[in-house]
Backbone as XML, in Angstrom:
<?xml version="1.0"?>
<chain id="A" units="angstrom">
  <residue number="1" name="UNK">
    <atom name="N" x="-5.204" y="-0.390" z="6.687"/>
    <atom name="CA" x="-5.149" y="-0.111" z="5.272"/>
    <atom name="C" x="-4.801" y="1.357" z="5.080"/>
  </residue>
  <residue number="2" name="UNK">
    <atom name="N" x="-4.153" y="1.536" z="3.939"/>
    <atom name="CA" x="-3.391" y="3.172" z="4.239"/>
    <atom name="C" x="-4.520" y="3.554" z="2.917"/>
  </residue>
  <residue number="3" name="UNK">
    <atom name="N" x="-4.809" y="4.844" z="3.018"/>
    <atom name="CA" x="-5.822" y="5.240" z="1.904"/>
    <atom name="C" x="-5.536" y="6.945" z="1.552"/>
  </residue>
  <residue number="4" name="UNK">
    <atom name="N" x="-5.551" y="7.179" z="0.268"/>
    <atom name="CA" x="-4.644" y="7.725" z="-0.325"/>
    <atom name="C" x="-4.486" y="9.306" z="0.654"/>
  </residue>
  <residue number="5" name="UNK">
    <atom name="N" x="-5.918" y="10.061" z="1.359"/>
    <atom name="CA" x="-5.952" y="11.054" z="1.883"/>
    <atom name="C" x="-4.562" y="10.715" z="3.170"/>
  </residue>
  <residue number="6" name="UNK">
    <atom name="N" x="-3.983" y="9.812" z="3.666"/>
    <atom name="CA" x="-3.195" y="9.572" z="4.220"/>
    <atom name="C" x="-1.944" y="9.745" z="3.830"/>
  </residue>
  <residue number="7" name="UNK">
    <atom name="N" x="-1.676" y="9.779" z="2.344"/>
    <atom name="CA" x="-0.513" y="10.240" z="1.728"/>
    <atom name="C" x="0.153" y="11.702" z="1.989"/>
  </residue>
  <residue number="8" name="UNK">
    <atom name="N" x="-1.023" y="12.029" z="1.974"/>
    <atom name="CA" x="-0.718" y="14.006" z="2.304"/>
    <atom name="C" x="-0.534" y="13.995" z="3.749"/>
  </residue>
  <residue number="9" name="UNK">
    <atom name="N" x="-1.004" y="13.190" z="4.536"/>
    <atom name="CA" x="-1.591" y="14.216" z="6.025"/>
    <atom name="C" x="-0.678" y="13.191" z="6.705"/>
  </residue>
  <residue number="10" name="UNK">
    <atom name="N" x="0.396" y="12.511" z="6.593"/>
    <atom name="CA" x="0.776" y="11.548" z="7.084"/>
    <atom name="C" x="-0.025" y="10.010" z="6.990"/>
  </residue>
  <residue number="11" name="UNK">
    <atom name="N" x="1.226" y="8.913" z="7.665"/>
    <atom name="CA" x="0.782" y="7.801" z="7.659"/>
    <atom name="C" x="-0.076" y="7.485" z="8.815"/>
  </residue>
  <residue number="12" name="UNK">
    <atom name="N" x="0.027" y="7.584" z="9.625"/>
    <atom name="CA" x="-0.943" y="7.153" z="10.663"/>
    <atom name="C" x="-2.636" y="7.772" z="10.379"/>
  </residue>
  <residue number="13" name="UNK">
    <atom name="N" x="-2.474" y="9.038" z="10.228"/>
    <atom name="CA" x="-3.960" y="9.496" z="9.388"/>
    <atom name="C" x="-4.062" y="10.880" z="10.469"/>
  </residue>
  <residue number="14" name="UNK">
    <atom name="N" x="-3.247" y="10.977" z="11.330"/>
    <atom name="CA" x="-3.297" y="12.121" z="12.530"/>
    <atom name="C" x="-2.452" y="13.553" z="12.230"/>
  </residue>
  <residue number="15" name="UNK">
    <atom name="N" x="-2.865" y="14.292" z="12.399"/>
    <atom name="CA" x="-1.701" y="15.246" z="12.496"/>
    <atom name="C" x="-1.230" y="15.653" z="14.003"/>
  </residue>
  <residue number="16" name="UNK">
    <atom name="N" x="0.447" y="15.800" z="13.691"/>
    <atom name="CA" x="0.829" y="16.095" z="14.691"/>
    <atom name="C" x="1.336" y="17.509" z="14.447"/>
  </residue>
  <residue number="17" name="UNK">
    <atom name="N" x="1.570" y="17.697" z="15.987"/>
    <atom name="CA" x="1.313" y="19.597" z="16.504"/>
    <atom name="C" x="2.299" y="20.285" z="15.909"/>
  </residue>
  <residue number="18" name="UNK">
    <atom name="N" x="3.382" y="19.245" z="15.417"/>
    <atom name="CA" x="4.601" y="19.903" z="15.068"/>
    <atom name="C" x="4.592" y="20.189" z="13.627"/>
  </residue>
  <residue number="19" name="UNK">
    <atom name="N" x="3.018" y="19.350" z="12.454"/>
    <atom name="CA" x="3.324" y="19.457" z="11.468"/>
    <atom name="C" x="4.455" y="19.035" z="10.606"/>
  </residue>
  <residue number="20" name="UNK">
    <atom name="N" x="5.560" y="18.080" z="11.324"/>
    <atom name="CA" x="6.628" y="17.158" z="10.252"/>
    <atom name="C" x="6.090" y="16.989" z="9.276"/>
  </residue>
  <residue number="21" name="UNK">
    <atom name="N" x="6.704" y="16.871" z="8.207"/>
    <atom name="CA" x="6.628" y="16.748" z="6.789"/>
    <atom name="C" x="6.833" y="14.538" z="6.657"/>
  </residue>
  <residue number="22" name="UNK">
    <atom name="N" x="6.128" y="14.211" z="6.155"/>
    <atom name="CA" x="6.470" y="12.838" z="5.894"/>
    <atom name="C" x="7.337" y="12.211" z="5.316"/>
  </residue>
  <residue number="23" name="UNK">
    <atom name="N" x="8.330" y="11.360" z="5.305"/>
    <atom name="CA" x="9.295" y="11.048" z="4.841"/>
    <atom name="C" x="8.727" y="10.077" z="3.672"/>
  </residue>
  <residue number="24" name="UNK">
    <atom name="N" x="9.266" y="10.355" z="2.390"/>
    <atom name="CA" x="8.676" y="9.614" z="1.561"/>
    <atom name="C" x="9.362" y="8.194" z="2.223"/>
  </residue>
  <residue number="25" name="UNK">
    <atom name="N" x="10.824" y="7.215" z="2.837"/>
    <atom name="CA" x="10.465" y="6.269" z="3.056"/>
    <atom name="C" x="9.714" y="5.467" z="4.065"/>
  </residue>
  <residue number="26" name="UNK">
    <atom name="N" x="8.845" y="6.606" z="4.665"/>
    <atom name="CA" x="7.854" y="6.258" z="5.721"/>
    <atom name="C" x="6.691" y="5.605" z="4.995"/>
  </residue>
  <residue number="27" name="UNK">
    <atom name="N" x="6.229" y="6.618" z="3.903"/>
    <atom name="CA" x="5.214" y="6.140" z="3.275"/>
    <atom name="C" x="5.827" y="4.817" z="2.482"/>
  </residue>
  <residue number="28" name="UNK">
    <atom name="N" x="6.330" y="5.169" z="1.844"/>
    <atom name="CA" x="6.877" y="3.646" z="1.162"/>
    <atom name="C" x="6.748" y="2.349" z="2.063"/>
  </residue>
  <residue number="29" name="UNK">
    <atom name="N" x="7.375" y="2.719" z="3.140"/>
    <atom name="CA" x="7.691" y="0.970" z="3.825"/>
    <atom name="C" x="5.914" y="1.000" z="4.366"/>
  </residue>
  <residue number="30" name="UNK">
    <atom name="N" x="4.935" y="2.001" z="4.666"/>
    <atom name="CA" x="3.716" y="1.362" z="4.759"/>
    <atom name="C" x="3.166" y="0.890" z="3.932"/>
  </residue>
  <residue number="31" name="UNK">
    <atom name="N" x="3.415" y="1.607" z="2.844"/>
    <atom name="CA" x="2.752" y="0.849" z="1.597"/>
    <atom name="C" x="3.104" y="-0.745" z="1.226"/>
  </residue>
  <residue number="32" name="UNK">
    <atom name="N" x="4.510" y="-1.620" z="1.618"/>
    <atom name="CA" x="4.984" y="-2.499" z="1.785"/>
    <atom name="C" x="4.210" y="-3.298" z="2.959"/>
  </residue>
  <residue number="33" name="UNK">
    <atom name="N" x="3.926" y="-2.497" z="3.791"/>
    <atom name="CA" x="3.459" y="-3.094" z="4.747"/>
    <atom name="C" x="1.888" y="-3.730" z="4.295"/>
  </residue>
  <residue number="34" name="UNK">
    <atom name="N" x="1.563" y="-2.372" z="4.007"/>
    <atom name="CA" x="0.323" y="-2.938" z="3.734"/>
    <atom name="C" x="0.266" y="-3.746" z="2.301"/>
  </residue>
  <residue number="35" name="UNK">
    <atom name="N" x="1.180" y="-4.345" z="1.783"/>
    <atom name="CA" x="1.401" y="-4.763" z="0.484"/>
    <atom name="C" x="1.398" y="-6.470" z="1.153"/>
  </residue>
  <residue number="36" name="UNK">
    <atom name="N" x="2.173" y="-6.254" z="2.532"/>
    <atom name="CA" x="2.159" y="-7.984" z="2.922"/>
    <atom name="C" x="1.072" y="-8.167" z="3.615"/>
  </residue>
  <residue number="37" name="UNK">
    <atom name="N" x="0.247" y="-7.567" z="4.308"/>
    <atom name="CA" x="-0.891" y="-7.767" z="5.225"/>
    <atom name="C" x="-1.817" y="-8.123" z="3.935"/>
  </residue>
  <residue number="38" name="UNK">
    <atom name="N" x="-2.112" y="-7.344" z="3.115"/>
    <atom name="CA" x="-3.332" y="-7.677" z="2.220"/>
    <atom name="C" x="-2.921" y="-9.164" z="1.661"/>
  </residue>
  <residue number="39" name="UNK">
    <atom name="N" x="-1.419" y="-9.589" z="1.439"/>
    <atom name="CA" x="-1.503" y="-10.630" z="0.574"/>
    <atom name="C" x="-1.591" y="-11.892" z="2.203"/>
  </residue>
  <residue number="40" name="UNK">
    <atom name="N" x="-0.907" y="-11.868" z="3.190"/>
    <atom name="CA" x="-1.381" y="-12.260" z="4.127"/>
    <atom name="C" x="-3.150" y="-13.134" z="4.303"/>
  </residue>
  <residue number="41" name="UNK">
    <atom name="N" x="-4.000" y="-11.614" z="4.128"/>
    <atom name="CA" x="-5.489" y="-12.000" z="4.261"/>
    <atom name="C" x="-5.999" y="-12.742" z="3.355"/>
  </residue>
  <residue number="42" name="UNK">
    <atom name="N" x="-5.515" y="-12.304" z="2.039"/>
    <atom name="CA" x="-5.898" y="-13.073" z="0.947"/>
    <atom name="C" x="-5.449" y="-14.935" z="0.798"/>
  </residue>
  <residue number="43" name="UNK">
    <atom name="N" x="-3.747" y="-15.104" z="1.375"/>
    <atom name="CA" x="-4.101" y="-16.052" z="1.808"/>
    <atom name="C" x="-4.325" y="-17.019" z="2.530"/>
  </residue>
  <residue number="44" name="UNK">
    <atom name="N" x="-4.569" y="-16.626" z="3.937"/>
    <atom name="CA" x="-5.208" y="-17.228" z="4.748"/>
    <atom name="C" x="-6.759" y="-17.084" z="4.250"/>
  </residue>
  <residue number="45" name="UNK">
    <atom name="N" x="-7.640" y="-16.576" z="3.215"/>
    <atom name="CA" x="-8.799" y="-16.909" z="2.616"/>
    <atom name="C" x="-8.946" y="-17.705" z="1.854"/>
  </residue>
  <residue number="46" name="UNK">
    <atom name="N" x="-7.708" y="-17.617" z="0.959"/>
    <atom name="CA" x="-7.463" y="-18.790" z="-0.183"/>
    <atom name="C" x="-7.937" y="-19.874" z="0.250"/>
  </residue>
  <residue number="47" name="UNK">
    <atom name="N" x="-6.377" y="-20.220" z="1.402"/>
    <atom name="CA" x="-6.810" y="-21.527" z="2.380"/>
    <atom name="C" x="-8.312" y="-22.123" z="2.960"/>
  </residue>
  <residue number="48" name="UNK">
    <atom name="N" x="-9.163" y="-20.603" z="3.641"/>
    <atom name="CA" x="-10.354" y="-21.286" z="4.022"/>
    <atom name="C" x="-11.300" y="-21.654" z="2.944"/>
  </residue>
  <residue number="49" name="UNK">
    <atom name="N" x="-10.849" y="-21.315" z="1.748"/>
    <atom name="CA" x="-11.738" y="-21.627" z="0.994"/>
    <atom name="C" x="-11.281" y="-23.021" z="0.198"/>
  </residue>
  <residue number="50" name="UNK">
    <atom name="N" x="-10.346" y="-23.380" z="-0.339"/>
    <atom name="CA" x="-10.010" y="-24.362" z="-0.441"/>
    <atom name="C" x="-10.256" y="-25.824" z="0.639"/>
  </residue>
  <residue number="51" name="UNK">
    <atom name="N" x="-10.511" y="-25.173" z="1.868"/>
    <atom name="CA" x="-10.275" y="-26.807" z="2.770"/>
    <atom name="C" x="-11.959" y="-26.574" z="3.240"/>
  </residue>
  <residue number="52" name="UNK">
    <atom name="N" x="-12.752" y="-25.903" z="2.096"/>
    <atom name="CA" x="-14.513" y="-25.547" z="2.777"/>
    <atom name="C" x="-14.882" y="-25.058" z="4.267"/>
  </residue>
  <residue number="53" name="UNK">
    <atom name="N" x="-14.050" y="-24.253" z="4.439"/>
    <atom name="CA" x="-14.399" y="-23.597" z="5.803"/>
    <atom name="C" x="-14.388" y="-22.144" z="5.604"/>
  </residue>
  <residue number="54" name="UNK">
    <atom name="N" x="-14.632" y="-21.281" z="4.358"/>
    <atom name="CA" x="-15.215" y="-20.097" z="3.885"/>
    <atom name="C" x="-16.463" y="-20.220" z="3.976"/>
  </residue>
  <residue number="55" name="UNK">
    <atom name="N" x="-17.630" y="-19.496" z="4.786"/>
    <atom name="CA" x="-18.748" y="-19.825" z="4.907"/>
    <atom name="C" x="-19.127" y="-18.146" z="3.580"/>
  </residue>
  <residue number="56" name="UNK">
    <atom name="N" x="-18.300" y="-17.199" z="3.025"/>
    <atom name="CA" x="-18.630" y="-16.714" z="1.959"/>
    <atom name="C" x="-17.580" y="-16.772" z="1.168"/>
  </residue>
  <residue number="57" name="UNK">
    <atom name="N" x="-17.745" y="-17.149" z="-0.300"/>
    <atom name="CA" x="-16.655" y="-16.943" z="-1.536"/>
    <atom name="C" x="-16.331" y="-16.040" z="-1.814"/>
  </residue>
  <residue number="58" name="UNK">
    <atom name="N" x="-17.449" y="-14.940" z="-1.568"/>
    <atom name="CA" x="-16.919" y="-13.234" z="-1.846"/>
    <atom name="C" x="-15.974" y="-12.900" z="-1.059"/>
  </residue>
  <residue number="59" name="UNK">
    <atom name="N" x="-16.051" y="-13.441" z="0.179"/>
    <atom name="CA" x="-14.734" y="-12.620" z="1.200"/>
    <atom name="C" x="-13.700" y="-13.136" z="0.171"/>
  </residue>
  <residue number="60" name="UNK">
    <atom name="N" x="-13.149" y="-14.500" z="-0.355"/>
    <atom name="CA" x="-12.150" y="-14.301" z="-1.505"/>
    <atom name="C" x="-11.338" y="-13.145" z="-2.225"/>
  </residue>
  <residue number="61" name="UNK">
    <atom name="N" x="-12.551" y="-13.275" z="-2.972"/>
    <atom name="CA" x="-12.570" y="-12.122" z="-4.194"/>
    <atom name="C" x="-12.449" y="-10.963" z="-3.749"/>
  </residue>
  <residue number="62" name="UNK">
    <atom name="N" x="-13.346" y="-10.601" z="-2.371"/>
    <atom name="CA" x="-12.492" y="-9.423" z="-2.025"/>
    <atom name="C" x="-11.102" y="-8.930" z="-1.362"/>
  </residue>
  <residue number="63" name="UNK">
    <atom name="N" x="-10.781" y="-9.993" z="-0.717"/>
    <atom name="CA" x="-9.467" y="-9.867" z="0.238"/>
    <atom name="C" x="-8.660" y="-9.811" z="-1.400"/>
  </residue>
  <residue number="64" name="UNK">
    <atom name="N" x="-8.422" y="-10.815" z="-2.337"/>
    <atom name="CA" x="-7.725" y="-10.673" z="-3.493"/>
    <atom name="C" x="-7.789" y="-9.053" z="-4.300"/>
  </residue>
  <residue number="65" name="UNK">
    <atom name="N" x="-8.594" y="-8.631" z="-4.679"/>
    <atom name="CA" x="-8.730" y="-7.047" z="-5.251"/>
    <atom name="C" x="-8.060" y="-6.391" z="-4.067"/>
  </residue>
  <residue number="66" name="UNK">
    <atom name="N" x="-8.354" y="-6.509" z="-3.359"/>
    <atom name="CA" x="-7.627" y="-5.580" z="-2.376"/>
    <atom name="C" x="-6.175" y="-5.454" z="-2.314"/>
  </residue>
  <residue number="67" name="UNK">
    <atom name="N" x="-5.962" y="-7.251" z="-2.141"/>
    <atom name="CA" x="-4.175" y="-7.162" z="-3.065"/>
    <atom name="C" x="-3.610" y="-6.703" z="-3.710"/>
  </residue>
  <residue number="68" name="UNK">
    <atom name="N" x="-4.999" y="-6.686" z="-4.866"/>
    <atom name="CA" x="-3.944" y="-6.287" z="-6.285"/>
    <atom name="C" x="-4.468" y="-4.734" z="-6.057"/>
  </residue>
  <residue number="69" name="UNK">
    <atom name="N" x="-4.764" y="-3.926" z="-5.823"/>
    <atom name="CA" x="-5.004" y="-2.384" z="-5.614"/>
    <atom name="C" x="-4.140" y="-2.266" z="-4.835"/>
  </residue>
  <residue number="70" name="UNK">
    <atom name="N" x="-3.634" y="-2.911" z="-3.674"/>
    <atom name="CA" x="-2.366" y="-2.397" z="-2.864"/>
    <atom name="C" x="-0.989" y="-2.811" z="-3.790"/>
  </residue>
  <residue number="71" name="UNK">
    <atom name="N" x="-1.249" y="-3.922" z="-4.486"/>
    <atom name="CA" x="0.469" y="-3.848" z="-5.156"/>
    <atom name="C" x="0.312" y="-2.714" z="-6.238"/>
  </residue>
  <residue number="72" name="UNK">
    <atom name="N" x="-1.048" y="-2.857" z="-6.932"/>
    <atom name="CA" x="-1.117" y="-1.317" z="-7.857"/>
    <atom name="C" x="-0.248" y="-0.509" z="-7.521"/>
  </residue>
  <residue number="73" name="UNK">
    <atom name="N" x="-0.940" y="0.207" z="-6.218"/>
    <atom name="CA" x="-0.427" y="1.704" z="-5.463"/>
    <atom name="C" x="1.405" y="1.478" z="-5.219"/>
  </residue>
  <residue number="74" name="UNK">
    <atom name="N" x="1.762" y="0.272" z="-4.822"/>
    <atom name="CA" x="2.934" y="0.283" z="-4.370"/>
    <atom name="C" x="3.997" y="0.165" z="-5.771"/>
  </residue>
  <residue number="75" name="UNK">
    <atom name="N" x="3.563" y="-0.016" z="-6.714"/>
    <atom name="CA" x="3.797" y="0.104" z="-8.174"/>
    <atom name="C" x="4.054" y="1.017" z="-8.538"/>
  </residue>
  <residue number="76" name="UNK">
    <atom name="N" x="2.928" y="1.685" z="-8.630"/>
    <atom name="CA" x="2.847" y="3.523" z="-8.777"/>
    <atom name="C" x="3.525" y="4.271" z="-8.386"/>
  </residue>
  <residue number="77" name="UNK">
    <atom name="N" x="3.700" y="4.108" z="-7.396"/>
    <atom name="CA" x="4.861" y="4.832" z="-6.400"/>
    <atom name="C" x="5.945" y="4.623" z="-6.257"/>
  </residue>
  <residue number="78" name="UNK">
    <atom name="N" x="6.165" y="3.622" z="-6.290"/>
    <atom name="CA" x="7.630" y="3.528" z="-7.308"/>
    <atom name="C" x="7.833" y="4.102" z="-8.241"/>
  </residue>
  <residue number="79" name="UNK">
    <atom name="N" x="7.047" y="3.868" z="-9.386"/>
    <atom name="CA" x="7.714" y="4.673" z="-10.644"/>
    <atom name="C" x="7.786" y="6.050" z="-10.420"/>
  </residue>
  <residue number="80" name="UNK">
    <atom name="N" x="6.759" y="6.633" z="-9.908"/>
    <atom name="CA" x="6.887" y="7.907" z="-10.077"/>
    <atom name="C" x="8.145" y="8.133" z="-8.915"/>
  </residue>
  <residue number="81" name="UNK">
    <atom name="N" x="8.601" y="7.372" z="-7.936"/>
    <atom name="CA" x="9.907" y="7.787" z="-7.416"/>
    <atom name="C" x="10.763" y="7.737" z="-8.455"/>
  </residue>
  <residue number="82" name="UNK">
    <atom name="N" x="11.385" y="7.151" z="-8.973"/>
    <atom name="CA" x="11.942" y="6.552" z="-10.033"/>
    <atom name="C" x="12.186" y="7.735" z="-11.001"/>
  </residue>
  <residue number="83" name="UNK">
    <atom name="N" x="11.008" y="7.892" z="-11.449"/>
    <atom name="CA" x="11.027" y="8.862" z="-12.307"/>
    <atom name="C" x="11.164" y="10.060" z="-11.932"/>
  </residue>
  <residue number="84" name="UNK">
    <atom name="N" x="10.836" y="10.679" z="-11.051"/>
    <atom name="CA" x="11.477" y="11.957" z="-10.345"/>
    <atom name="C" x="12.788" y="11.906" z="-10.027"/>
  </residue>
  <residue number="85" name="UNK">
    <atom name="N" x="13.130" y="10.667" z="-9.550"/>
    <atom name="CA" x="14.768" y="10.796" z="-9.148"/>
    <atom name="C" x="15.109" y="11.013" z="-10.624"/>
  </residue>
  <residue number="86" name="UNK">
    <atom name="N" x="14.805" y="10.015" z="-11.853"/>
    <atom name="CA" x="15.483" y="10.665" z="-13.029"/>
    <atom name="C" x="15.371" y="12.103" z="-13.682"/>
  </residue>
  <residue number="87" name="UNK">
    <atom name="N" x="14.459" y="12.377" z="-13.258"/>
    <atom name="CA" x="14.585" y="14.127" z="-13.871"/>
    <atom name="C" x="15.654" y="14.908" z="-12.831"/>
  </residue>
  <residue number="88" name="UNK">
    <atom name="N" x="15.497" y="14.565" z="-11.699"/>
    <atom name="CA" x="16.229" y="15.425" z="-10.509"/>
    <atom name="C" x="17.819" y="15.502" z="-11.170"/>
  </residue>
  <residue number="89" name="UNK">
    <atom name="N" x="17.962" y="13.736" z="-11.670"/>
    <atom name="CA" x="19.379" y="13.358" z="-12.059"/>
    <atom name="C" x="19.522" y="14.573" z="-13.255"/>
  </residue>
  <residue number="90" name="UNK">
    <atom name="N" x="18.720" y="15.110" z="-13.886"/>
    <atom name="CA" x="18.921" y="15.277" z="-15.520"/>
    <atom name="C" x="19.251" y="16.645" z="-15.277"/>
  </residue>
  <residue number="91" name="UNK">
    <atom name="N" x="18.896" y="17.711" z="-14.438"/>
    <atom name="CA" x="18.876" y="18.899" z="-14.278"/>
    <atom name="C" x="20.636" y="19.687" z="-13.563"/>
  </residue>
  <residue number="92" name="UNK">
    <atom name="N" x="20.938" y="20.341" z="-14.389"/>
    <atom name="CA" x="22.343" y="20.950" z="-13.984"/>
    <atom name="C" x="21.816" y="21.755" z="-13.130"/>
  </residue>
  <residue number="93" name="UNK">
    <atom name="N" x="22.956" y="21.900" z="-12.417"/>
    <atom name="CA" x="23.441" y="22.619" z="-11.268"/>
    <atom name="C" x="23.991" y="24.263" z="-11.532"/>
  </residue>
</chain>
């Protein structure tokens, strides 16, 4: 799960010696990533809960929020790409 202090310091959560700067489509495609893993968990929970082999309903509900907070973030971040590229566009040279 990528969590937001990871945005700054890189994706993996480590710093390296060299200090690289992160590529915003590094972060992006994790955020994708972690956009299919969460919906992944959620439903392979769906499933156990539907065929009664969820021995808790909360794991549900939580694997689901977790979804929707990761498509949130991956939302977010878009626009505000989006929207920075449009100001970048707007500014003369």
């Amino acid at each position: 799960m990528l969590w937001p202090s990871q945005l700054t310091s890189g994706v993996s959560g480590e710093k390296s010696s060299s200090e690289q700067p992160t590529m915003f489509s590094d972060i992006f495609n994790s955020l994708i990533d972690n956009v299919q893993e969460t919906d992944a968990v959620k439903t392979e929970k769906q499933y156990l809960l539907a065929t009664g082999q969820l021995d808790n309903p909360a794991e549900w509900s939580i694997a689901a929020y977790k979804y929707q907070v990761a498509t949130s973030l991956l939302v977010q971040v878009r626009d505000r790409a989006l929207d920075a590229y449009s100001e970048l566009s707007r500014m003369s040279i």
